[in-house]
N, CA, C and O atoms as a printed pandas DataFrame, in Angstrom:
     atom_number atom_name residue_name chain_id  residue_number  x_coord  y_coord  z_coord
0              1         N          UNK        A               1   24.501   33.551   91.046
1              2        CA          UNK        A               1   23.407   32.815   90.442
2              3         C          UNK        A               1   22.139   33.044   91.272
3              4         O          UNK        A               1   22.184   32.597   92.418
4              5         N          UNK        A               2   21.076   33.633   90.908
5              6        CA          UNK        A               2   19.530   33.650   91.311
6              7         C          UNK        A               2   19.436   32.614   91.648
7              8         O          UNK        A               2   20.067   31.736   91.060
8              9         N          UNK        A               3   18.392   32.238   93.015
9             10        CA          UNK        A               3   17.606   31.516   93.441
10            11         C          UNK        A               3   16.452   31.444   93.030
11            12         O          UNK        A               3   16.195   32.620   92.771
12            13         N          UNK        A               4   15.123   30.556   92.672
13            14        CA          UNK        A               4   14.490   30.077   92.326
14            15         C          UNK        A               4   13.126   31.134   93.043
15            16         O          UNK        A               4   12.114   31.345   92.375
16            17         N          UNK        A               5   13.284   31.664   94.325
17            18        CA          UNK        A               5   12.209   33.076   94.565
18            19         C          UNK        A               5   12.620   34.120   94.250
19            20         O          UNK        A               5   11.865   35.069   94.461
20            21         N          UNK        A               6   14.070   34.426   93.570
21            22        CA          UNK        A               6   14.525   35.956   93.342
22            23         C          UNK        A               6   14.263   35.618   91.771
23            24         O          UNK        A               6   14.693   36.616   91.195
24            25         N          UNK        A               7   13.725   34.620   90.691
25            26        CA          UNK        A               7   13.926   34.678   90.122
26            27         C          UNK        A               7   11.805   34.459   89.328
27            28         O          UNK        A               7   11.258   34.884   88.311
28            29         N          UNK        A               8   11.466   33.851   90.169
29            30        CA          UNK        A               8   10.106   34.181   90.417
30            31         C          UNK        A               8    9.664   35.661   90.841
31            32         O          UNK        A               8    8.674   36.186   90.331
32            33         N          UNK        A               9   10.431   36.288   91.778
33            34        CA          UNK        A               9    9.493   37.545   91.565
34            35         C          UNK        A               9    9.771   38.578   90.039
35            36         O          UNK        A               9    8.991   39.439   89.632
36            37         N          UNK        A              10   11.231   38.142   89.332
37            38        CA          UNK        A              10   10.999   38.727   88.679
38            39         C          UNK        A              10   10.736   38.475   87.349
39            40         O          UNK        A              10   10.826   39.243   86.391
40            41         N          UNK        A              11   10.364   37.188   87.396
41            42        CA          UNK        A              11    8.964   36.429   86.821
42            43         C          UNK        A              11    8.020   37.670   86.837
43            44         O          UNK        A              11    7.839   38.287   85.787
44            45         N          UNK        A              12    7.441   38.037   87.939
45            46        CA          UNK        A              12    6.059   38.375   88.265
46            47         C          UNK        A              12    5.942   40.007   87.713
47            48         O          UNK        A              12    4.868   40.582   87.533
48            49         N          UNK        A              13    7.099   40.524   87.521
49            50        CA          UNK        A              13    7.781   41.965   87.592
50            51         C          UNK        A              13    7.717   42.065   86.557
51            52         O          UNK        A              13    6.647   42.537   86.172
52            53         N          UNK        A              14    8.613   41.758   85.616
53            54        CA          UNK        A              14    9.074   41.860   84.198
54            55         C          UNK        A              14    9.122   40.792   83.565
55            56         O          UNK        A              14   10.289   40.403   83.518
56            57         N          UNK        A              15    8.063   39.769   82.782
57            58        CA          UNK        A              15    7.492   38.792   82.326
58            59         C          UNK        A              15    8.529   38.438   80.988
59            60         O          UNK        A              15    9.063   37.357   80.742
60            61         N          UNK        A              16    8.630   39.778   80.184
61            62        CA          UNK        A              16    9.432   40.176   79.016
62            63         C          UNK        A              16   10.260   39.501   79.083
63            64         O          UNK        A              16   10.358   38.537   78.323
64            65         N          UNK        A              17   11.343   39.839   80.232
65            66        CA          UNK        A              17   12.832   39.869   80.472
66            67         C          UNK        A              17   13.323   38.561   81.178
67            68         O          UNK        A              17   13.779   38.607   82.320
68            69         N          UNK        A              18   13.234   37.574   80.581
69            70        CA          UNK        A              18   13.220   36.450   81.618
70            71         C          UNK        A              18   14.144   35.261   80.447
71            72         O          UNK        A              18   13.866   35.029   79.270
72            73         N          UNK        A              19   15.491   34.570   81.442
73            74        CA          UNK        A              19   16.236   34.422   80.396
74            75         C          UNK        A              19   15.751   32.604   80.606
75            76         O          UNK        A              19   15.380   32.141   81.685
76            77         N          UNK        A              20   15.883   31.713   79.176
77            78        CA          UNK        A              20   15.461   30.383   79.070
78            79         C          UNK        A              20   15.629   29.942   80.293
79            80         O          UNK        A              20   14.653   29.737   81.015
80            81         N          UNK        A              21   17.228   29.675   80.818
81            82        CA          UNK        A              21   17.842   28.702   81.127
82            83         C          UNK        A              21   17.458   29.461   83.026
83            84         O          UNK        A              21   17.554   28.718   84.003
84            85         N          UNK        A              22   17.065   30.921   83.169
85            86        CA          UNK        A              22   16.071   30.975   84.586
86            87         C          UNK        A              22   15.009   29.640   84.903
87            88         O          UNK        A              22   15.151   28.677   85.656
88            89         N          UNK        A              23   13.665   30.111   83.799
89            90        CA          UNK        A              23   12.546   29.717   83.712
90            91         C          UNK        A              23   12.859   28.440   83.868
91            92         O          UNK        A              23   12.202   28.049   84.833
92            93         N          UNK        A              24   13.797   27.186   83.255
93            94        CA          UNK        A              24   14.096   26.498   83.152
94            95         C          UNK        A              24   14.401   25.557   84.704
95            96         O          UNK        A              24   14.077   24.412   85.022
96            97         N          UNK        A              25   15.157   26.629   85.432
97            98        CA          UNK        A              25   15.300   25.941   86.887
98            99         C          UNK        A              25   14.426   26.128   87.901
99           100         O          UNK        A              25   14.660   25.598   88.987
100          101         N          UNK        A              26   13.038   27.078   87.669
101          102        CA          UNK        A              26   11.952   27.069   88.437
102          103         C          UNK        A              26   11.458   26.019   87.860
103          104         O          UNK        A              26   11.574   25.076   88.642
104          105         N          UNK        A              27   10.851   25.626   86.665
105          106        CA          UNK        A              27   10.232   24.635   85.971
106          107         C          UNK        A              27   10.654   23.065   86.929
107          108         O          UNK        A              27    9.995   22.257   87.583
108          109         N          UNK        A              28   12.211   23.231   86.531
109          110        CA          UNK        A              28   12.889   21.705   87.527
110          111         C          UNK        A              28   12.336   21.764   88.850
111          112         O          UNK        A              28   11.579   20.935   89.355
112          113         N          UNK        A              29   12.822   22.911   89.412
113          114        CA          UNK        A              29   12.493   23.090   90.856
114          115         C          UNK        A              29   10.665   22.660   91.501
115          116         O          UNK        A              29   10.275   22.029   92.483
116          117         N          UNK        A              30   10.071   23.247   90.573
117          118        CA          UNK        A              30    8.645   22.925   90.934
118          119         C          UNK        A              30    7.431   21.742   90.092
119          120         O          UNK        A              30    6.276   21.372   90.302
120          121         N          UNK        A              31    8.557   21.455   89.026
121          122        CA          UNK        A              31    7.415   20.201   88.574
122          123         C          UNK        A              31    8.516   19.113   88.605
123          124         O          UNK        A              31    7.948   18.029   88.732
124          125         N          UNK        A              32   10.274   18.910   88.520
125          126        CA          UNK        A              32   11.126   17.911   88.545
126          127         C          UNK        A              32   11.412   18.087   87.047
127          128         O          UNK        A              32   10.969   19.021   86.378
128          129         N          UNK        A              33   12.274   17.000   86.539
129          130        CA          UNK        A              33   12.825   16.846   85.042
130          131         C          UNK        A              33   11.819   16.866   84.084
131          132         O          UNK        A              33   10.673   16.448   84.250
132          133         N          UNK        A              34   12.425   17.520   82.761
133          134        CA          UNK        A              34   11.250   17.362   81.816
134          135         C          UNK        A              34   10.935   15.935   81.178
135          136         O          UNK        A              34   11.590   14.900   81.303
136          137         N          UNK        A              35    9.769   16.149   80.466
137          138        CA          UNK        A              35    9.777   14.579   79.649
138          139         C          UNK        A              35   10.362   14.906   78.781
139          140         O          UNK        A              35   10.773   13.905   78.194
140          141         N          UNK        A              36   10.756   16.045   78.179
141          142        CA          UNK        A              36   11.439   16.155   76.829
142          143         C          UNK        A              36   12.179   17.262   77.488
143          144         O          UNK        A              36   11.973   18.079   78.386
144          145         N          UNK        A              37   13.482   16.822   76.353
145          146        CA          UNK        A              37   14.735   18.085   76.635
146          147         C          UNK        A              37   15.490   17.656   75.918
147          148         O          UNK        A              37   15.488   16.490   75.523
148          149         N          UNK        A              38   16.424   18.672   75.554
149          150        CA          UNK        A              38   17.844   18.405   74.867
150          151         C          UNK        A              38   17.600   19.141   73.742
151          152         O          UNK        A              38   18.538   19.029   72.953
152          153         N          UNK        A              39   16.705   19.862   73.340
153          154        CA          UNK        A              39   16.593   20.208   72.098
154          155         C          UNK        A              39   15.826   21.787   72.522
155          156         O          UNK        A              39   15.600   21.975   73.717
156          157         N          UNK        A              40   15.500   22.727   71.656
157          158        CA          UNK        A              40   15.020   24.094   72.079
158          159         C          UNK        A              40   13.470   24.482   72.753
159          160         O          UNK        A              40   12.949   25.564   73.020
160          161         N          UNK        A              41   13.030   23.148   72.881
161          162        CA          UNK        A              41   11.983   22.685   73.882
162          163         C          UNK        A              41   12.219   22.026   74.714
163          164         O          UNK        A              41   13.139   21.210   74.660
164          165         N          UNK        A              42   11.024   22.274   76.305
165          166        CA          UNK        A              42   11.296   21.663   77.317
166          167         C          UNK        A              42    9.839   21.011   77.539
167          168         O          UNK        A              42    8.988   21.898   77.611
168          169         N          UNK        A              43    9.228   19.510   77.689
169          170        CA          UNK        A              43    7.965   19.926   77.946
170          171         C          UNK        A              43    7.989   19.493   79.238
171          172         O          UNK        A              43    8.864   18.638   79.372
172          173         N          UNK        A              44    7.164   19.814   80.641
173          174        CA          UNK        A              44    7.175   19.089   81.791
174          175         C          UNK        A              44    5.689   19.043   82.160
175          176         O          UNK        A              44    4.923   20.000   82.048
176          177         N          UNK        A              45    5.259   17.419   82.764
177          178        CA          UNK        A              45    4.359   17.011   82.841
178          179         C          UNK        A              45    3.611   17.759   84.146
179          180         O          UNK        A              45    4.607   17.934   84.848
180          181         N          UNK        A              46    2.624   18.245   84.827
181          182        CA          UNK        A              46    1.604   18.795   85.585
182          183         C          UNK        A              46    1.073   17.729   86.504
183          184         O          UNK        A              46    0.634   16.677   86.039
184          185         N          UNK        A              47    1.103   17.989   87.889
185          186        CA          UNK        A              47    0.805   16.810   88.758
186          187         C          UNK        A              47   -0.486   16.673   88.789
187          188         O          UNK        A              47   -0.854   15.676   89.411
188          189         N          UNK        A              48   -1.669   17.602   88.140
189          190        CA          UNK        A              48   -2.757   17.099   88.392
190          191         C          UNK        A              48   -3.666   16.349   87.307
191          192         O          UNK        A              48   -3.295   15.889   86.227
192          193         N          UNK        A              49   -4.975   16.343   87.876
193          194        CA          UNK        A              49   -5.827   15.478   86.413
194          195         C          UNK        A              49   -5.846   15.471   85.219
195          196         O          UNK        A              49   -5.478   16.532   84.715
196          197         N          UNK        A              50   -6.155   14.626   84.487
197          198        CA          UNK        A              50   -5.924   15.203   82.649
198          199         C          UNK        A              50   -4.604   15.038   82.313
199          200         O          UNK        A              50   -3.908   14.362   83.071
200          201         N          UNK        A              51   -4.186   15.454   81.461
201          202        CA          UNK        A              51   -2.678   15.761   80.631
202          203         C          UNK        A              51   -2.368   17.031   80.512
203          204         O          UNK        A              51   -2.124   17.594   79.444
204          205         N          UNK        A              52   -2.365   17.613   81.775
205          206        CA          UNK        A              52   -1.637   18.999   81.110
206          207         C          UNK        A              52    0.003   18.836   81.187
207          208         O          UNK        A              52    0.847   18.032   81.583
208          209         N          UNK        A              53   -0.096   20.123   80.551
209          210        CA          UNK        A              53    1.693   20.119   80.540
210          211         C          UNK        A              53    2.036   21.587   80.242
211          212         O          UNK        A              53    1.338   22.448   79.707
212          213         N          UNK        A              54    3.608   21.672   80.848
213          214        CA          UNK        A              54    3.802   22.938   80.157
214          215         C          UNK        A              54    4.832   22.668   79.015
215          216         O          UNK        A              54    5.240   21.508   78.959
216          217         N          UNK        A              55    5.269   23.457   78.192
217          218        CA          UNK        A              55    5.882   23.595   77.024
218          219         C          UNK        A              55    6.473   25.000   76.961
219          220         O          UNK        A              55    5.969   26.115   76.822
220          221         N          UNK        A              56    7.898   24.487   77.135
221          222        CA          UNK        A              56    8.541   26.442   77.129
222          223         C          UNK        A              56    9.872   25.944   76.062
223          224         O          UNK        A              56   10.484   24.876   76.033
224          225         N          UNK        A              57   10.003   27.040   75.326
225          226        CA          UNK        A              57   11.324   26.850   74.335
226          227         C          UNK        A              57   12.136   28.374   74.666
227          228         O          UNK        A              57   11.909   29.530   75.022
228          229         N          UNK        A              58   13.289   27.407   74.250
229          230        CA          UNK        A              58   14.265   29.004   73.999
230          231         C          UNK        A              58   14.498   29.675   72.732
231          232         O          UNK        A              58   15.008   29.259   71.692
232          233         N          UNK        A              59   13.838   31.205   73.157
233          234        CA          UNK        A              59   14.134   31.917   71.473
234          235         C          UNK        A              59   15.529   32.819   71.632
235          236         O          UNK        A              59   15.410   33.911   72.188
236          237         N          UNK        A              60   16.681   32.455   71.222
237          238        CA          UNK        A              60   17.496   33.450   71.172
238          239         C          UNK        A              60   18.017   33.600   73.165
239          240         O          UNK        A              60   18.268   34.668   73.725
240          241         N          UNK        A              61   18.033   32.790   73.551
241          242        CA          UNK        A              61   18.109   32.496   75.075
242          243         C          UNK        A              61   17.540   33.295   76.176
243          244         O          UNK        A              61   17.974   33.661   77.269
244          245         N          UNK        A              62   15.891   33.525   75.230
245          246        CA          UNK        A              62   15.183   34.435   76.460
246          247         C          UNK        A              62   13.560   33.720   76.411
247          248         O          UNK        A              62   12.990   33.576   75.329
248          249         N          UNK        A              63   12.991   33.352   77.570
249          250        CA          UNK        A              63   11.688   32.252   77.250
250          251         C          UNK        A              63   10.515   33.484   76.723
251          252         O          UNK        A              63   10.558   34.702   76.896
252          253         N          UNK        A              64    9.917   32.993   76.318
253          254        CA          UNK        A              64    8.176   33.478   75.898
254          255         C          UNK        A              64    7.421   33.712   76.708
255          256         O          UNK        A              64    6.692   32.975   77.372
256          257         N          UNK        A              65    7.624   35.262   76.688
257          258        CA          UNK        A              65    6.121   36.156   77.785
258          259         C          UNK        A              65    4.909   35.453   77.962
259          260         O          UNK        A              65    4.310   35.683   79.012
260          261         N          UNK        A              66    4.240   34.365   76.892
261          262        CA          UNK        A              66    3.176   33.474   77.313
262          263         C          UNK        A              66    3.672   32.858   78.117
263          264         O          UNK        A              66    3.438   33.110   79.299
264          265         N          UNK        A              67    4.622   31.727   77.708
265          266        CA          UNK        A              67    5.252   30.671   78.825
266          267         C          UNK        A              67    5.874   31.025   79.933
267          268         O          UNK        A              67    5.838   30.332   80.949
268          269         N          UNK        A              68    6.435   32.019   79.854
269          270        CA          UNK        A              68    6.373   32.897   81.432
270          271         C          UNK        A              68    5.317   32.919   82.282
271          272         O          UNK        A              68    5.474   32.504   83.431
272          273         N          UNK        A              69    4.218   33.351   81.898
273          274        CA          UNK        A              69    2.985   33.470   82.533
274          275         C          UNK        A              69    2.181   31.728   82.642
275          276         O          UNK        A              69    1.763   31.373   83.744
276          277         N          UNK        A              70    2.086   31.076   81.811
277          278        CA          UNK        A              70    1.452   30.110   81.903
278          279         C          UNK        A              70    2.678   29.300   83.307
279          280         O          UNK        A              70    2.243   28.920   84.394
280          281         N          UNK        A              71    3.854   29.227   82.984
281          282        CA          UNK        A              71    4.427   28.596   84.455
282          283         C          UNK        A              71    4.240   29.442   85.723
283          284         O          UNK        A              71    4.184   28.805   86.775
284          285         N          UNK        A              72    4.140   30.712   85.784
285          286        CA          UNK        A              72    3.593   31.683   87.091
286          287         C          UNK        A              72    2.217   30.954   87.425
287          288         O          UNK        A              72    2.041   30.476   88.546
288          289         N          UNK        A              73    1.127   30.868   86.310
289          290        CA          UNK        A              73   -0.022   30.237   87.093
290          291         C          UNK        A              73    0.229   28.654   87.413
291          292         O          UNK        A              73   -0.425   28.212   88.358
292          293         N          UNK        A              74    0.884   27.975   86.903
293          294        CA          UNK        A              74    0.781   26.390   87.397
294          295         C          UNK        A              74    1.736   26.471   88.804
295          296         O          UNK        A              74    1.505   25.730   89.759
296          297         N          UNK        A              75    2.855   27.483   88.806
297          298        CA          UNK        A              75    3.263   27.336   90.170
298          299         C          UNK        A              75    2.188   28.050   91.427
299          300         O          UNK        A              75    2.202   27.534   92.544
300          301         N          UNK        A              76    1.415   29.074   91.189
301          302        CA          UNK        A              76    0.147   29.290   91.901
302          303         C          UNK        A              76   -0.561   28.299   91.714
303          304         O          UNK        A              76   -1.545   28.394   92.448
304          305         N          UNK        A              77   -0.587   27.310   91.066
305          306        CA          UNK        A              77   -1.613   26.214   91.499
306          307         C          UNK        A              77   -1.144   25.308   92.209
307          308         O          UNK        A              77   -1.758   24.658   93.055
308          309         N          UNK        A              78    0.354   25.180   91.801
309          310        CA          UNK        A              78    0.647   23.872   92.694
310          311         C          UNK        A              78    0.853   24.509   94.418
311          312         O          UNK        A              78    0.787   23.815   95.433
312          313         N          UNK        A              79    1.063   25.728   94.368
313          314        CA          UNK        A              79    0.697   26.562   96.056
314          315         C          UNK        A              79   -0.237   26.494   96.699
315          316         O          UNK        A              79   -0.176   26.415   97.926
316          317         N          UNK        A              80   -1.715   26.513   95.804
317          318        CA          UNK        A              80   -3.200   26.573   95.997
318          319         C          UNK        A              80   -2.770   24.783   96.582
319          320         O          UNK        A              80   -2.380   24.414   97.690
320          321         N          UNK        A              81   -2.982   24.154   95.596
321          322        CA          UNK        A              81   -3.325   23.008   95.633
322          323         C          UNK        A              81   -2.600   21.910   96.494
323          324         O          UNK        A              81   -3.185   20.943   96.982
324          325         N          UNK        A              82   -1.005   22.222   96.644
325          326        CA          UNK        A              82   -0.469   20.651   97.263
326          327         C          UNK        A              82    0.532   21.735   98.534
327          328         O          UNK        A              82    1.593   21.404   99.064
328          329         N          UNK        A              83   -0.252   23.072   98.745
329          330        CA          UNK        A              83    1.201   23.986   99.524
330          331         C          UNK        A              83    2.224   24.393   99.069
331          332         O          UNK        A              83    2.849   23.798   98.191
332          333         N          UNK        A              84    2.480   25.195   99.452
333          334        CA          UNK        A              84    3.774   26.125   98.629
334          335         C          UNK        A              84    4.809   25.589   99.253
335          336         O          UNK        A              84    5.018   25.444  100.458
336          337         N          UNK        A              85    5.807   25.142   97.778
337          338        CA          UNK        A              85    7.118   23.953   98.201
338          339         C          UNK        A              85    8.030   25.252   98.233
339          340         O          UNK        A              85    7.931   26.101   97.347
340          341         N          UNK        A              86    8.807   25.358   99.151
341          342        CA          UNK        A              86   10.036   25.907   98.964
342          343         C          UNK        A              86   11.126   25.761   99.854
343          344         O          UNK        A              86   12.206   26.296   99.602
């Protein structure tokens, strides 16, 4: 089973190729439980101002090259911003 940086770099590598239930345990790992789950969406709330959030679903048990990328930049922010947790 990948760890949560072997599975981020290849996040960063091959965006395409990235299976739900990966993305899924960086997501836990760096923002905690979702507010929603159980169903083919995950949404998890963003520690900073406003309401952001991310929103990743599973198509066919591989996540979305957007939502790939949109969780690569919120985990560079939460690095920028509160230090890189690992």
């Amino acid at each position: 089973m990948a760890n949560v940086e072997d599975i981020l770099a290849r996040m960063r590598e091959e965006p395409k190729n990235i299976r739900f239930t990966d993305l899924c345990k960086v997501c836990n790992f760096y923002f905690g439980k979702p507010r929603q789950g159980g169903s083919s969406h995950r949404v998890y709330k963003m520690p900073w101002k406003g309401d952001p959030r991310i929103n990743i679903q599973n198509h066919k048990g591989k996540a979305k090259v957007y939502q790939v990328r949109q969780v690569l930049r919120a985990v560079e922010r939460l690095g920028v911003d509160h230090g890189a947790k690992e």
